[in-house]
MIKE-427390 format. One line per field, with one value per residue (C-alpha): residue in three letters; x, z, y. Coordinates in Angstrom, 1 decimal, always signed. Last residue first. Example, Ala and Ser with C-alpha at 12.3 -4.5 7.8 and 13.67 -1.06 7.14 Angstrom:
! residues 2
type = SER:ALA
u = +13.7:+12.3
w = +7.1:+7.8
v = -1.1:-4.5
This chain:
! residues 379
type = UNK:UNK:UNK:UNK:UNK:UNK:UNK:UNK:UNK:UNK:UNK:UNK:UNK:UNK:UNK:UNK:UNK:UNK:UNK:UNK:UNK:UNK:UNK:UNK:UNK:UNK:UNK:UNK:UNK:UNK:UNK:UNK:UNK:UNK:UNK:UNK:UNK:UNK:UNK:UNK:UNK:UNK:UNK:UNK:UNK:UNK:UNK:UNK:UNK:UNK:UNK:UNK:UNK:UNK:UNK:UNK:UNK:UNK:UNK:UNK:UNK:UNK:UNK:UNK:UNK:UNK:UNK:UNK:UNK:UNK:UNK:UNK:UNK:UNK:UNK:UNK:UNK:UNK:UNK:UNK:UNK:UNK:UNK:UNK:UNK:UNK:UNK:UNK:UNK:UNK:UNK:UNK:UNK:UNK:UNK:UNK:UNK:UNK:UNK:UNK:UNK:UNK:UNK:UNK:UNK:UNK:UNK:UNK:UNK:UNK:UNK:UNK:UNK:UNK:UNK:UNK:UNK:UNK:UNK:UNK:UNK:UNK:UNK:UNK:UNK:UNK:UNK:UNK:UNK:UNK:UNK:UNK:UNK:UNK:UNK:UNK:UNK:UNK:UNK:UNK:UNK:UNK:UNK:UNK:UNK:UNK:UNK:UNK:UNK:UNK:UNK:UNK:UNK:UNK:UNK:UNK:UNK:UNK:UNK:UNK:UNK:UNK:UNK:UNK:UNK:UNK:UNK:UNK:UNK:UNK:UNK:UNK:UNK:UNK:UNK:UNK:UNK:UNK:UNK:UNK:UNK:UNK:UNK:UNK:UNK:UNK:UNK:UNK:UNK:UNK:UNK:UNK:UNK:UNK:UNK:UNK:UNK:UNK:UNK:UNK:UNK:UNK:UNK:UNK:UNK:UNK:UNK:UNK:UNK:UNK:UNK:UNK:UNK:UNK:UNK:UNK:UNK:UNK:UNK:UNK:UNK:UNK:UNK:UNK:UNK:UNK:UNK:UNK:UNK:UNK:UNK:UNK:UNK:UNK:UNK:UNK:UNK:UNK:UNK:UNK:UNK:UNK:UNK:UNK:UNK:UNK:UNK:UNK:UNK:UNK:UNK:UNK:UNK:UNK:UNK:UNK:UNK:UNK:UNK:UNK:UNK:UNK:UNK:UNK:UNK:UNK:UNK:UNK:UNK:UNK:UNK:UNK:UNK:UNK:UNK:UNK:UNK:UNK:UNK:UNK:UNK:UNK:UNK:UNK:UNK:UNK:UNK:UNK:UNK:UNK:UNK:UNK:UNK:UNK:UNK:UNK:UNK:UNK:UNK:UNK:UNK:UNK:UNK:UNK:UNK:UNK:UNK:UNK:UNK:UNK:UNK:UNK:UNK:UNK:UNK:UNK:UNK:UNK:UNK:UNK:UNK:UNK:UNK:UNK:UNK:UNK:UNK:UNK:UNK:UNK:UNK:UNK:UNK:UNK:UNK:UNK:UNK:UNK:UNK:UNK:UNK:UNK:UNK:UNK:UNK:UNK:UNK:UNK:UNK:UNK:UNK:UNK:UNK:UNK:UNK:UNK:UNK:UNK:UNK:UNK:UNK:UNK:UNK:UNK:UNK:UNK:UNK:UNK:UNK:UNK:UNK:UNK:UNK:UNK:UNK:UNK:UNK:UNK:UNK
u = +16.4:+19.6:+17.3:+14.8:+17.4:+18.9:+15.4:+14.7:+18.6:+17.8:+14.7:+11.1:+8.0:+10.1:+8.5:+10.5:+10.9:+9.4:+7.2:+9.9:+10.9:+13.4:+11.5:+11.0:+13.1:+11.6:+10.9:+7.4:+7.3:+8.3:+4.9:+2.5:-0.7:-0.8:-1.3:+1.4:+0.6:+4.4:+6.9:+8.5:+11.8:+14.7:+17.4:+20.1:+21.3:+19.4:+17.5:+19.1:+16.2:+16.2:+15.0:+12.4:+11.0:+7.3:+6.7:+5.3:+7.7:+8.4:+10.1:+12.3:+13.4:+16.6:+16.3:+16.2:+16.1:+18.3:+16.3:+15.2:+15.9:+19.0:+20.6:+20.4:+21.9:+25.0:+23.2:+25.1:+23.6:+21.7:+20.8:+19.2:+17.4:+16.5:+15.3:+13.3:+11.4:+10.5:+8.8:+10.3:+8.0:+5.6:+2.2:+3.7:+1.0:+3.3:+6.7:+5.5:+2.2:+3.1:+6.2:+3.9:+1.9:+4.8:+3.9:+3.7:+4.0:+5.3:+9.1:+8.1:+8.8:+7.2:+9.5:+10.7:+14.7:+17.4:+20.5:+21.8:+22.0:+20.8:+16.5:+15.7:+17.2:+16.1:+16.4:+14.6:+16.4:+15.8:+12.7:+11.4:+13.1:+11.1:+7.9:+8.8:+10.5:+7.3:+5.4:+6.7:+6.9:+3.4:+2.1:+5.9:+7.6:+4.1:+5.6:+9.2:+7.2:+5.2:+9.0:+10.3:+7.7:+8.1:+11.4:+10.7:+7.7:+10.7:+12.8:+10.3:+9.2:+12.8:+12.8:+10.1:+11.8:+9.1:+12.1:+10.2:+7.4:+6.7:+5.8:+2.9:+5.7:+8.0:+4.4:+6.1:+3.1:+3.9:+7.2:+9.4:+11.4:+10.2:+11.9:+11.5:+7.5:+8.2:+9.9:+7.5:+4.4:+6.1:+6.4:+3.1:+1.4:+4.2:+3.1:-0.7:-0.6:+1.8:-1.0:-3.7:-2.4:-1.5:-5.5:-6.4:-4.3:-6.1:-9.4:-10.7:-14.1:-16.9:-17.8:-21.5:-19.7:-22.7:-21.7:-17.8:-16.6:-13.6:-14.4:-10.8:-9.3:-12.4:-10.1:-9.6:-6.8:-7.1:-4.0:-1.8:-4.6:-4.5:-0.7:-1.3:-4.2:-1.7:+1.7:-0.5:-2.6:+0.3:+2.3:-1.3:-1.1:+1.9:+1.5:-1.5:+0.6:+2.8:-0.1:-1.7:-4.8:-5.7:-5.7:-5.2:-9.1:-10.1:-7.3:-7.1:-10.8:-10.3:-7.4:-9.1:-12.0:-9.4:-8.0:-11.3:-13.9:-12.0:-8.8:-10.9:-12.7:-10.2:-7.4:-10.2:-11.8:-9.3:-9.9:-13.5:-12.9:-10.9:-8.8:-8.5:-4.8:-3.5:-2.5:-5.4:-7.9:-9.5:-7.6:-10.8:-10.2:-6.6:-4.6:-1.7:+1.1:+2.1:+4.4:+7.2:+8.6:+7.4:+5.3:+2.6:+3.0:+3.3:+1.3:-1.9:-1.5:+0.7:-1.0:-4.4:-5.5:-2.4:-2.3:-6.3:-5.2:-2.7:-4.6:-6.9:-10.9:-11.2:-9.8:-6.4:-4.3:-1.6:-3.2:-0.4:-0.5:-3.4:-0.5:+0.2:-3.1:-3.9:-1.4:-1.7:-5.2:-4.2:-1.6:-3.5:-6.2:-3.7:-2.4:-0.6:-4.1:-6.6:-8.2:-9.4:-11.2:-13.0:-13.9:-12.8:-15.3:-15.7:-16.9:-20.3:-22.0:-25.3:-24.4:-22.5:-24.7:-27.3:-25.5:-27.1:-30.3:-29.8:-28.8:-31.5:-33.7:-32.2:-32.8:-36.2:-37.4:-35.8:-37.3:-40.7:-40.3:-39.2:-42.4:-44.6:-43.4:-43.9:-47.4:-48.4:-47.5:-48.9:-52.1
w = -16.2:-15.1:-16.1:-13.6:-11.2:-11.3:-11.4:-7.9:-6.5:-7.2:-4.7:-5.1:-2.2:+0.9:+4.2:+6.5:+9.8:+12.5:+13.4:+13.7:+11.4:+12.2:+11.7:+14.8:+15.5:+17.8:+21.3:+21.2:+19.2:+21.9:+24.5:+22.6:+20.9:+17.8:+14.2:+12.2:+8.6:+6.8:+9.7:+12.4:+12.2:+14.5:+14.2:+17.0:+19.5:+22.4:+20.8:+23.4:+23.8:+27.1:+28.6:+31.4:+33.0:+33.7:+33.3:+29.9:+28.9:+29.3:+27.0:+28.2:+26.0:+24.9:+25.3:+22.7:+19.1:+16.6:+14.6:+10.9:+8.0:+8.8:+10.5:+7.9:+5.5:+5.4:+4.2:+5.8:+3.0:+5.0:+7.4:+4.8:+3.2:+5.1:+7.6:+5.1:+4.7:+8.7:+8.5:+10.8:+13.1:+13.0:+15.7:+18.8:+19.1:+20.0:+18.2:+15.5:+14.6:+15.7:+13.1:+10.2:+10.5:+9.9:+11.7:+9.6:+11.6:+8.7:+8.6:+8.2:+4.6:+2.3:+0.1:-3.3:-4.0:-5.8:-3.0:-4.0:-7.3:-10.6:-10.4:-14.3:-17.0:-17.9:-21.1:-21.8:-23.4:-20.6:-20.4:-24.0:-24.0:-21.3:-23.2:-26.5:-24.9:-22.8:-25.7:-27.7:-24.6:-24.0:-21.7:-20.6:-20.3:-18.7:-15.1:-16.9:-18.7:-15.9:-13.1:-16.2:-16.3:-13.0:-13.2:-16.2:-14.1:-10.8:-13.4:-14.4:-11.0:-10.0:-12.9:-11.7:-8.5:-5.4:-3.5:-3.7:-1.9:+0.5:-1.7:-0.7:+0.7:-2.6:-4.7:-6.3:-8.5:-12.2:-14.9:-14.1:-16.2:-20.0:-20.4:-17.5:-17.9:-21.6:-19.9:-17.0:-19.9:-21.9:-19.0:-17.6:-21.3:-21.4:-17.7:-18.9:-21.5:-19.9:-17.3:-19.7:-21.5:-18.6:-17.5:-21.1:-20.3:-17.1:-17.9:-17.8:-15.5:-16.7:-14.4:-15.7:-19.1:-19.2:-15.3:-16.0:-12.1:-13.1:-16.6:-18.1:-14.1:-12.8:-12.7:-14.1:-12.0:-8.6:-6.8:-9.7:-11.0:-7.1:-7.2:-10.7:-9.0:-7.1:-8.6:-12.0:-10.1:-8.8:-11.9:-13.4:-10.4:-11.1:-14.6:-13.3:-10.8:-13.5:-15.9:-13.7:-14.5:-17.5:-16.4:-12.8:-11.6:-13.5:-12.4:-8.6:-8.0:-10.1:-7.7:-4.9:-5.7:-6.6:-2.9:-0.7:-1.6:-4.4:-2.6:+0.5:-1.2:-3.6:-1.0:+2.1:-0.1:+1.3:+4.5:+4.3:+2.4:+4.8:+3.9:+5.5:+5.2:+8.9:+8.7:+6.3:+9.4:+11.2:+15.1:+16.6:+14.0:+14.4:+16.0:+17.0:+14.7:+12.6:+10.1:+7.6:+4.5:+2.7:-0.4:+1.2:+4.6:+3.4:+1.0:+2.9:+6.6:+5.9:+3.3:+3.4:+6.8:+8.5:+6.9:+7.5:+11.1:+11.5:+9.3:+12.2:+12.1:+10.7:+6.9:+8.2:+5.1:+5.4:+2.3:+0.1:-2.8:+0.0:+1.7:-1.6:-3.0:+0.5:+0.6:-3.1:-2.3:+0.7:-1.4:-4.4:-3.1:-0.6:-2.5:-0.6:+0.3:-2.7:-0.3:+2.2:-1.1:-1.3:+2.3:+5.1:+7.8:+11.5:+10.6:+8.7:+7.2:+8.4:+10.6:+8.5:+5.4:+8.1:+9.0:+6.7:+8.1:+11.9:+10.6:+8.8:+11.3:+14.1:+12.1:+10.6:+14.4:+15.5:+12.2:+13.3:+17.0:+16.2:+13.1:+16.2:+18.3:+16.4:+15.4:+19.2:+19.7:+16.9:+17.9
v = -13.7:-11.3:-8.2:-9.4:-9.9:-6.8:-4.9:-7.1:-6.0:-2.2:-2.9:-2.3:-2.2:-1.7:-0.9:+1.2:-0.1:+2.4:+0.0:-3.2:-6.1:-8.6:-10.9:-13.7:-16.3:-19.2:-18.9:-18.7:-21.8:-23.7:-21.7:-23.8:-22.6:-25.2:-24.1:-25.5:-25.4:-24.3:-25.5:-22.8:-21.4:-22.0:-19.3:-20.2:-17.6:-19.4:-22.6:-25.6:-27.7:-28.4:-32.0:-32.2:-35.3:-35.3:-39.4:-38.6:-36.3:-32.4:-30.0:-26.6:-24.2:-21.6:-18.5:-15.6:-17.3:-15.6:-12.2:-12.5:-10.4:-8.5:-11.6:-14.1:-12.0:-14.1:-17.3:-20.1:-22.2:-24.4:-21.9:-19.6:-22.3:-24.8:-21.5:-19.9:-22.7:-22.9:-19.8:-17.2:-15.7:-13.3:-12.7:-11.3:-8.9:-6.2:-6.4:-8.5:-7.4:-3.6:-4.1:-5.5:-2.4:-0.5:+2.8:+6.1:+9.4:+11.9:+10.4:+6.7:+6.8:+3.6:+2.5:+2.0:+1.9:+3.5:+3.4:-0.2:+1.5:+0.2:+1.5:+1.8:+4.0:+7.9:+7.6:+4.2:+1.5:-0.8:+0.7:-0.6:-3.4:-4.9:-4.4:-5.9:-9.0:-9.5:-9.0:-11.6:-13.9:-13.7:-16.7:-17.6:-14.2:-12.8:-12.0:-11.0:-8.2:-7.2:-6.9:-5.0:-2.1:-2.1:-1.0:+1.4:+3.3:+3.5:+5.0:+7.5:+8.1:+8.6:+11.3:+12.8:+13.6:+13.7:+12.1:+8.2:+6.4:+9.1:+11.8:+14.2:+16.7:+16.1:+16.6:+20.3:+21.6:+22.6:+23.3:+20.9:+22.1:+21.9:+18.4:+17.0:+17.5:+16.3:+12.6:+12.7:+12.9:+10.2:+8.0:+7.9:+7.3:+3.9:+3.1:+3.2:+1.4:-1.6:-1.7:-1.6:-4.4:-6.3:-5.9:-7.6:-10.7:-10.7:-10.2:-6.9:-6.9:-4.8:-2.0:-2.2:-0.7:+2.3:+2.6:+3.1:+3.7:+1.2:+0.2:-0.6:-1.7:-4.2:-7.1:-10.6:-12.5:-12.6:-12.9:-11.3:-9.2:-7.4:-6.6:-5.2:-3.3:-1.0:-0.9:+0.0:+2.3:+4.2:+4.6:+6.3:+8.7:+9.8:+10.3:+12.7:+14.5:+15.4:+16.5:+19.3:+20.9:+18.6:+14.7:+16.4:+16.2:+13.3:+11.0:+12.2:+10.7:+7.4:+6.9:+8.3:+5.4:+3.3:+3.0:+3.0:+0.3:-1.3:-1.9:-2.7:-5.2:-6.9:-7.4:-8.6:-11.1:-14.1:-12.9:-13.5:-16.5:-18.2:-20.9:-24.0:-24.6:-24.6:-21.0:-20.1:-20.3:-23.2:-23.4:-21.2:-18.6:-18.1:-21.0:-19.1:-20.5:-17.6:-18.2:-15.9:-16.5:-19.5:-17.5:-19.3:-16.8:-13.5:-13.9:-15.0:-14.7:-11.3:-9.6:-8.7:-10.6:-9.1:-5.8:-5.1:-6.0:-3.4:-0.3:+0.7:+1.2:+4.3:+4.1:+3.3:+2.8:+0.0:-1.6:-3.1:-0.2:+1.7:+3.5:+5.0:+5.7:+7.6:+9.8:+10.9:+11.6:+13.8:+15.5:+16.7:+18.7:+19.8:+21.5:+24.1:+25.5:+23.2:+21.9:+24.6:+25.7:+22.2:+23.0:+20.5:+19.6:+20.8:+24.5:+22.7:+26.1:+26.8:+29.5:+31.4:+31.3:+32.3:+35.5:+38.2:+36.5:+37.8:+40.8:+41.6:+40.2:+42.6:+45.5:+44.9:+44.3:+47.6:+49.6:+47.9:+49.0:+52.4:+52.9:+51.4:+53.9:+56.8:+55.4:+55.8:+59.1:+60.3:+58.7
């Protein structure tokens, strides 16, 4: 009996052993390895860079959230502003020949700027607000400079916006209207500033976003300037409904400190240094999708426009028509820019030929210019 209760006291001390150590691993085992921890996050802040990424590809949507960021461009911007704003045309017949090309609008293409912005842009936005509002200052002005070169973008197609009560469930997510959505944007740019002025001010005292940056040179004082530019571009767009407040508003970053965007050099856009494609270039180059719309032709052409060749390319070859009877004549295009007319939707192998942009992948996309500030100070 000894004998026997020895090794039953071994094979319980065994058992106790190997489930002890079994369990002291469980928070081990049931921990997801493949995902990223909120801890893993905040290395090199990342908590703050990935957001920032993603709010900044997202101002004209060339974010991929997991099913490419190419055609997302094309419905969002380049077959709806890109097109009836006269300067570019596509004349495949989209859509079985019924698309916005030929005037019949789609609305599911027409939706695609409000849903995806709301679906996966504000969201971070909202995200990055609440966790920097305290902790880090900067980034928060940052953020707030975003969301107004965001949603302003999306008021101007729209109109009324969800901006106010974004992710506000006692509001219901009431919509601003549009007047009210200025308000808030001027607001918010005016808060932005002042913090970037004291951050400035006391040395740049906090986080360093120059990796997350690739709008600007991570300086807050370019983000100041670039907050007064746009500053200008919403006062001039409300010169005729408010022109009180237009005045107010402009004035206020002209005689801003830091000044607005003056040199050819000071401009917005999007680096291509981390990986980023132009999703424009890739419909261009390979889908062979943007050509030169026939507007900007009359008017570059007709006034001998010098710029003519940075922004569009000359016609390749030159080609040839058929009659009737079968008889060919060429149309002698090589080395000319030939655009193609606003609502032409026709397959045909002559407008094949005709200039395209001169836009490629690696082209770096430009959101704000030192000319546009010029101009809006000019008017």
């Amino acid at each position: 009996m000894r004998t026997l209760s020895f090794i039953l006291s071994v094979v319980w001390l065994a058992t106790s052993s190997i489930f002890l150590s079994c369990t002291g691993e469980f928070k081990d085992i049931n921990t997801d390895q493949s995902g990223i921890t909120d801890e893993d996050m905040k290395i090199d802040f990342n908590n703050l860079g990935i957001p920032l990424d993603i709010i900044q590809q997202g101002i004209y949507f060339n974010y991929d959230f997991g099913k490419g960021k190419n055609w997302p461009y094309q419905l969002m911007q380049n077959l709806n502003a890109d097109m009836f704003s006269g300067y570019m045309h596509d004349y495949k017949p989209h859509n079985g020949g019924s698309s916005n090309s030929d005037y019949n609008l789609q609305d599911g293409w027409n939706g695609t700027d409000w849903g995806y912005t709301y679906a996966y842009i504000m969201p971070q936005i909202k995200k990055l607000e609440d966790s920097t509002r305290v902790a880090y200052p900067s980034v928060y002005a940052v953020t707030k400079i975003l969301k107004v070169e965001v949603m302003h973008r999306i008021s101007d197609i729209y109109g009324p916006v969800v901006y106010t009560h974004f992710a506000n469930e006692e509001e219901e997510y009431c919509p601003d209207t549009q007047q009210e959505a200025y308000a808030a944007f001027f607001s918010d740019l005016a808060e932005a500033i002042e913090i970037l002025h004291k951050y400035v001010d006391n040395g740049n005292r906090g986080p360093d976003i120059s990796d997350f940056d690739i709008l600007l040179d991570g300086d807050p004082r370019s983000w100041i300037r670039f907050a007064n530019s746009l500053r200008m571009r919403l006062a001039v767009r409300i010169a005729m409904a408010d022109p009180v407040k237009a005045k107010e508003e402009f004035m206020r970053s002209f005689r801003d400190r830091a000044g607005v965007f003056e040199q050819p050099s000071e401009c917005v856009k999007v680096s291509t240094r981390n990986g980023y494609q132009n999703p424009l270039g890739e419909i261009n180059r390979v889908w062979g999708e943007v050509f030169m719309n026939a507007s900007m032709e009359s008017i570059l052409v007709g006034y001998g426009d010098p710029r003519i060749g940075v922004f569009f390319e000359p016609c390749m070859d030159d080609v040839l028509i058929s009659d009737e009877d079968g008889a060919y004549t060429t149309l002698e295009l090589k080395g000319r820019y030939k655009g193609i007319r606003q609502g032409t939707c026709f397959s045909h192998l002559l407008y094949a030929s005709h200039s395209k942009i001169h836009v490629n992948q690696t082209t770096e996309p430009i959101l704000m210019t030192a000319a546009e500030i010029w101009f809006l100070r000019a008017e």
